[in-house]
N, C-alpha and C positions, 0 to 999 in steps of 0.2 A: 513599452516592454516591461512585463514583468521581472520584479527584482529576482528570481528565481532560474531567468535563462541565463541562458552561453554559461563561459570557466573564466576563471580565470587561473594563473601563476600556480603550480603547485611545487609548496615550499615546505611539506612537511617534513622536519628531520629527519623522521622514520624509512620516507621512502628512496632508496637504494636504487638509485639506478641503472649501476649497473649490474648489479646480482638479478634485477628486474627482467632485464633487457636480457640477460645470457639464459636468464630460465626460459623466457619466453623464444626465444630462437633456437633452443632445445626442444621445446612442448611443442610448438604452433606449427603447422606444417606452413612452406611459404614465409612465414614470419622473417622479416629482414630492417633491422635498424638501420640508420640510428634513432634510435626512442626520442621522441618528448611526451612529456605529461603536463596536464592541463588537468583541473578540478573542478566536475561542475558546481556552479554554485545551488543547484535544487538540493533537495532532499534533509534528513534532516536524522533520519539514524543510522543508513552506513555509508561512509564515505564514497562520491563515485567520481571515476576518474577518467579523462580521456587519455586513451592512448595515440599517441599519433606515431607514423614513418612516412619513409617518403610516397608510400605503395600504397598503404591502405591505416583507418582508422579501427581501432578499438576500443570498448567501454570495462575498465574493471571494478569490481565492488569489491569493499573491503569492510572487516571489520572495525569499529572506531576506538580498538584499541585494545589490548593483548586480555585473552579470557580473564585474566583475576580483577580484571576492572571491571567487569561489566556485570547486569543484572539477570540471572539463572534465567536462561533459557533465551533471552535477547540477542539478536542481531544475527542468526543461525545463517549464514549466508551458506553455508551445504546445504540446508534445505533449498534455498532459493535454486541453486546449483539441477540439482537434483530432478526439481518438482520441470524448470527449463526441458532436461533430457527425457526427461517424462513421456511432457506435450509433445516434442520434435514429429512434425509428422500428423497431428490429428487437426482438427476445427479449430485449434485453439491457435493466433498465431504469438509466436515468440522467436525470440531471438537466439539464435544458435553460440550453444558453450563451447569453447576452446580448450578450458585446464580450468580445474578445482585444487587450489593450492592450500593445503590445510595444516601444514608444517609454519608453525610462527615461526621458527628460528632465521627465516630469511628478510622478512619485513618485520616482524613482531606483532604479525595479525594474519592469518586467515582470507582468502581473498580468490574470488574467482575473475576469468576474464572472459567475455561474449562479444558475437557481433555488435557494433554498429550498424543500428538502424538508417538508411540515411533517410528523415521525414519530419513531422512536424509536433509538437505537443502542445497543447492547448491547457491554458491553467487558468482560466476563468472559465467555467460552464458557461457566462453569458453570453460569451464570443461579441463581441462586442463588434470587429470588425466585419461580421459574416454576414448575410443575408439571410433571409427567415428560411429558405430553399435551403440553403446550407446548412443552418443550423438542423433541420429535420433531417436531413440525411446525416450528417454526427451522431446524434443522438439518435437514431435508429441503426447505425453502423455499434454504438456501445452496448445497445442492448443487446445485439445477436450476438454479442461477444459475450457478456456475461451466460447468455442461454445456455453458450455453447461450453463456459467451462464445466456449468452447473450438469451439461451433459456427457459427460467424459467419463468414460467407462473407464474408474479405478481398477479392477482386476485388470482390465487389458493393458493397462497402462503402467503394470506394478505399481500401482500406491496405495494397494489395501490396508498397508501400517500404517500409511503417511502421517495419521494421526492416532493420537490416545485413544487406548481404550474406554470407555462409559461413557456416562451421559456428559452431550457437549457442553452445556450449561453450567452442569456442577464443574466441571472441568475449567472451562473458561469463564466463571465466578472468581474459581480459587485461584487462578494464573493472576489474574489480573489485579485482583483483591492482594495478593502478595509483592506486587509489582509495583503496584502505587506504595503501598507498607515501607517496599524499601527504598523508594525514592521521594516521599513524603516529606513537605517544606515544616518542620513541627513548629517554626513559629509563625508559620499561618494553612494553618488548618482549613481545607475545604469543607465547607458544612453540608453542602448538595453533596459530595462522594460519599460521607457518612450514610444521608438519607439514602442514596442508588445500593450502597452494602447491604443496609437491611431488606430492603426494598423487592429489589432483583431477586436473589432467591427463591422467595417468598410468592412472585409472580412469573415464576419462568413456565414453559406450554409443558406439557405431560412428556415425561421420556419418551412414551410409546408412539406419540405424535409426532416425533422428529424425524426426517429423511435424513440421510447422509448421504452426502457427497465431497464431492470436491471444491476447495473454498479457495479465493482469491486472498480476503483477509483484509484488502485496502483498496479495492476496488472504486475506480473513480476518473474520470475524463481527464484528467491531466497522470494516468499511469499508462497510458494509450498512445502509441505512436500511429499517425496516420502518414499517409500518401502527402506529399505536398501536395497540397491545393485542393484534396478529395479526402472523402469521408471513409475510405477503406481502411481498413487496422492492418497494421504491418507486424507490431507485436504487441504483445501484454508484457509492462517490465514492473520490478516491486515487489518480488512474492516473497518477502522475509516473514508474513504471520500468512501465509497458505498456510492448509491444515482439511478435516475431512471434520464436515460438522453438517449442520442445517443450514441450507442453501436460501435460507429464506429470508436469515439475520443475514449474508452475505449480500441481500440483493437490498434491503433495509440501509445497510450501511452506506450504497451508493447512490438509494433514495433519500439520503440527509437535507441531500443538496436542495431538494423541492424544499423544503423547512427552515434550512440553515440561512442566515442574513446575507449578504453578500461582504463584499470586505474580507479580513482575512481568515475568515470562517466560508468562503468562497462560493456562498448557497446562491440561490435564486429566488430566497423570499421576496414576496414585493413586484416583483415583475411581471408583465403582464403578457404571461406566455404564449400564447395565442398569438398575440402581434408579434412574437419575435421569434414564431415558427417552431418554439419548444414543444414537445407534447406534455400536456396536463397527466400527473401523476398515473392518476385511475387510466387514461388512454394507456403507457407507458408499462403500467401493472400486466395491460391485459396484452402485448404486446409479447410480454417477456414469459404470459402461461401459454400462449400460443406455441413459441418457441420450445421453451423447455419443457412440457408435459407438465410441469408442476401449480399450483393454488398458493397466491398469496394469502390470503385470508385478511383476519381483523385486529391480528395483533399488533397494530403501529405503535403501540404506546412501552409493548415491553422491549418493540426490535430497536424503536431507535432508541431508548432508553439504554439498553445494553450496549448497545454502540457508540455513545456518546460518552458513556461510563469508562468502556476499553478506549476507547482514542481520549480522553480527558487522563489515565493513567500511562497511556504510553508517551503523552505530552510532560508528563509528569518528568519523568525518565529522562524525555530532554533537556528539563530545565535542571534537571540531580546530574546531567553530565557539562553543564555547560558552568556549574558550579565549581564543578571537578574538575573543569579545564578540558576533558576530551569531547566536547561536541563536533558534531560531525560538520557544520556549515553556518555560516554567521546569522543565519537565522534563526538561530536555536535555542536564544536567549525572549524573542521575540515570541517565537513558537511554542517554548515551554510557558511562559506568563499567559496563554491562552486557556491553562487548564481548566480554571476555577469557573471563567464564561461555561466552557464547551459541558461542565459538570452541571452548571446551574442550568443549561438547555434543556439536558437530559433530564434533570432532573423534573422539569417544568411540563416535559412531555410525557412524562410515568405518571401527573397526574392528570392530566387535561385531554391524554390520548392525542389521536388523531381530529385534525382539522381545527386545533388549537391556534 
């Protein structure tokens, strides 16, 4: 079992409840206590918690700690809130919101509460236990999921704002470039993140050549609840960096995994996919332009480079809160000392490209 399933005990000071419990039995139609809470152990930037009663379960996401703590524009759980009631209803599946609590004065954070899913989450892409049968129907059940957010018609969906104005690159350069800045270890310096700041920029694809759509942000086989026992997606959960950018670094980011080692970087280099029923990258590629009308093309070298850069700064962030004492889950301290690897990755793929 990965150290990442079940909960256990939630013992945070912070959570009250029963100011919890009374709001929720005011909001939640049906809702009837008595409450307990449980925390799961995954995740690693906002806190997530099971709710239990005697009737039925729920899952709330919270903030990891009252806005003056955190880092500008981190941990937006009303977007995640949000981007939920969006979907409700289209190709996309997800998990139905109950209440957007955005008043800190009752917990001292920010926090919405959604169904539980009841089903399964898989955190090793190897699957270790499955069958080569199985594993191809997984991974052709992720890709029609991605296709399918990739094709979700923003205007019908109100989320024409969802994201910033201009070019997503320069945009998502300077977020991130600011992010790492403030959570930066100054007595050890990443020398790879230096190199990807100048770097990126300098290599990002033409403004005019970028599609927008709609972006998952973290997209990846363990943010996927399936069916017990079957490859069907029950929901998409994790959309705290959704956003409306170029769908093509969003489909890159959860192409790592062909690249990334295995271990706690949780890739599938090395393996010999074929025998273990995965589909090879390129099949996988042409799979997902089927699907969503869109051309990956040849930029491997700047997508996952960009990707390695933004997930090596928001690892950053974990290990600047776990300093600070508010990390969200004990893996955090583990998670955050990952940064410098996952920079040196990207870094190693901005020069050697694809098929390195």
């Amino acid at each position: 079992m990965s150290s990442f399933d079940g909960t256990r005990a939630a013992d945070e000071p912070w959570l009250d409840l029963p100011a919890l419990e009374a709001l929720l039995r005011e909001r939640i139609e049906g809702f009837a206590g008595p409450l307990r809470v449980e925390r799961f152990n995954g995740g690693q930037s906002n806190p997530t918690f099971l709710l239990v009663t005697p009737e039925r379960r729920y899952v709330m996401r919270c903030k990891p700690g009252p806005v003056a703590q955190l880092l500008p524009t981190a941990h937006a759980v009303e977007r995640e809130a949000r981007v939920l009631r969006a979907l409700a209803g289209t190709q996309v599946p997800v998990p139905q919101v109950y209440l957007l609590h955005e008043d800190e004065a009752l917990l001292g954070r920010a926090f919405y509460v959604m169904e539980m899913l009841d089903g399964e989450v898989h955190w090793d892409p190897r699957l270790k236990t499955h069958s080569p049968a199985q594993r191809t129907a997984l991974f052709d059940a992720m890709n029609a999921t991605i296709a399918a957010i990739h094709s979700v018609d923003v205007d019908r969906q109100g989320l024409r704002d969802y994201g910033a104005p201009g070019n997503y690159y320069d945009r998502g350069l300077s977020r991130w470039t600011k992010q790492y800045r403030a959570s930066e270890f100054k007595e050890a310096p990443v020398a790879a993140m230096e190199r990807l700041i100048e770097w990126l920029p300098a290599n990002a694809p033409p403004a005019d050549s970028v599609q927008t759509r709609l972006l998952h942000g973290d997209f990846r086989l363990d943010n996927l609840v399936f069916e017990r026992g079957g490859a069907r997606v029950l929901g998409v959960l994790d959309w705290e960096l959704s956003t409306l950018g170029d769908p093509l670094a969003d489909f890159a980011y959860h192409a790592l995994a062909w690249v990334a080692p295995p271990g706690p970087m949780r890739g599938l280099a090395g393996l010999d996919l074929d025998a273990a029923g995965i589909p090879q990258l390129a099949a996988y590629c042409a799979l997902y332009e089927a699907r969503s009308g869109l051309t990956v093309g040849k930029r491997w070298n700047f997508y996952f480079a960009y990707n390695l850069f933004r997930l090596a700064a928001i690892m950053q962030g974990v290990a600047a809160r776990a300093r600070q004492g508010i990390a969200s889950s004990q893996q955090a301290v583990e998670q955050g000392a990952l940064a410098p690897r996952v920079a040196e990755l990207g870094w190693a793929l901005a020069q050697k490209g694809w098929g390195a």
